[in-house]
N, C-alpha and C positions, 0 to 999 in steps of 0.2 A: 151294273150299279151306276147311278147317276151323281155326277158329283165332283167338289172343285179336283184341282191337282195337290193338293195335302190328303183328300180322303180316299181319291185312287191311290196315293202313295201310299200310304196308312195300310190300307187294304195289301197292295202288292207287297209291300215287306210284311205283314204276317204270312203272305201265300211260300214267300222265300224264307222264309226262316221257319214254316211247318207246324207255325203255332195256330191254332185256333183264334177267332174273332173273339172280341171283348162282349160281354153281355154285363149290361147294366138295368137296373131295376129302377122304375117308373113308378115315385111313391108319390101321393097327394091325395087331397079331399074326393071323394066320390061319393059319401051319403047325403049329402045335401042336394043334391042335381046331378044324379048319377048319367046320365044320359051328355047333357051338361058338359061334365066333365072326361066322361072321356073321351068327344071328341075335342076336348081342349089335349087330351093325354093325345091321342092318334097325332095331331099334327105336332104337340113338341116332340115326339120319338121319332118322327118322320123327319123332323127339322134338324136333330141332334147326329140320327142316325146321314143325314146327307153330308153334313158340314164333317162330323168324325170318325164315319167308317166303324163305329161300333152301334149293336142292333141292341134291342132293348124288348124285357118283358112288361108290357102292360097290366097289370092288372084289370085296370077298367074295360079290357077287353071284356072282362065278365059279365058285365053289367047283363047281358040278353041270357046268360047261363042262370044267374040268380034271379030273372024275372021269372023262369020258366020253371025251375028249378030249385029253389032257395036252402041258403046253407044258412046257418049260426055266422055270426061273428067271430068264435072260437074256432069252426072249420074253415074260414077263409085265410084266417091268422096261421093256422097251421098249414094249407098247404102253400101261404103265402114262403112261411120258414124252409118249404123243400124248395122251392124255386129260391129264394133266398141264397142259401147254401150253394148254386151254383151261380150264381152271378160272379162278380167281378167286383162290382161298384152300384150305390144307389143313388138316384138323382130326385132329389125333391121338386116339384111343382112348387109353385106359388101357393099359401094357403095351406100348406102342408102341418104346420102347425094347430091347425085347427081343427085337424084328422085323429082320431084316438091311432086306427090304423096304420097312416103313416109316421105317427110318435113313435110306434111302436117298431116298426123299420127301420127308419134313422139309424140305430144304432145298432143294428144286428152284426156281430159277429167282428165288430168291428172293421167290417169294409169303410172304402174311403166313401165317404159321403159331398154331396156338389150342390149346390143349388145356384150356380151360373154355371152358364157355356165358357167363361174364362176361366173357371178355376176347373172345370173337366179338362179344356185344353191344357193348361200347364200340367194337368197328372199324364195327360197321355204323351205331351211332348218331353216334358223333363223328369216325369215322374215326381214330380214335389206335389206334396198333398199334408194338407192342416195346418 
């Protein structure tokens, strides 16, 4: 893994301590300029995932599954809720607001929610969150 000396550390104490990586969920706009956006999605996960050692579900990975394939609304939402359920934590994009989808994530289950790299960093360094 490529990455400062906080995200090697990050990483090597969860390897020491036998816990599994953190996984956070990737919410933000994608019907307006699906394509668009998720390579806006690739590189904040990629940028997120370098600086804090924790990896992330995209959804707009999907984008080439529902060109090819297309689901409902209502089936994206729900397998959005199974990936959901295992995450850790959700991080909003920019414009996230403007998403039925991502409104709808936000608040699932009560996980901690972020829409800066500063306040992810303080939940994973001090664990303060809200």
């Amino acid at each position: 893994m490529k990455g400062d000396a906080y995200t090697v550390g990050l990483a090597e104490d969860a390897l020491l301590r036998g816990s599994r990586q953190l996984l956070g969920y990737l919410a933000g706009p994608m019907s307006a300029d699906p394509e668009g956006f998720a390579m806006k999605a690739a590189h904040l996960s990629r940028n997120l995932t370098q600086r804090f050692g924790v990896q992330f579900f995209v959804p707009h990975g999907c984008v080439l599954l529902h060109k090819h394939a297309p689901r409902s609304v209502e089936e994206w939402l729900e397998m959005d809720g199974a990936v959901l359920a295992r995450c850790d934590f959700i991080y909003l994009m920019d414009g996230w607001e403007q998403s039925i989808g991502a409104s709808a994530e936000s608040g699932f289950l009560g996980l901690p929610t972020f829409t800066s790299p500063a306040d992810l960093r303080l939940w994973l360094t001090e664990g303060v969150y809200g």
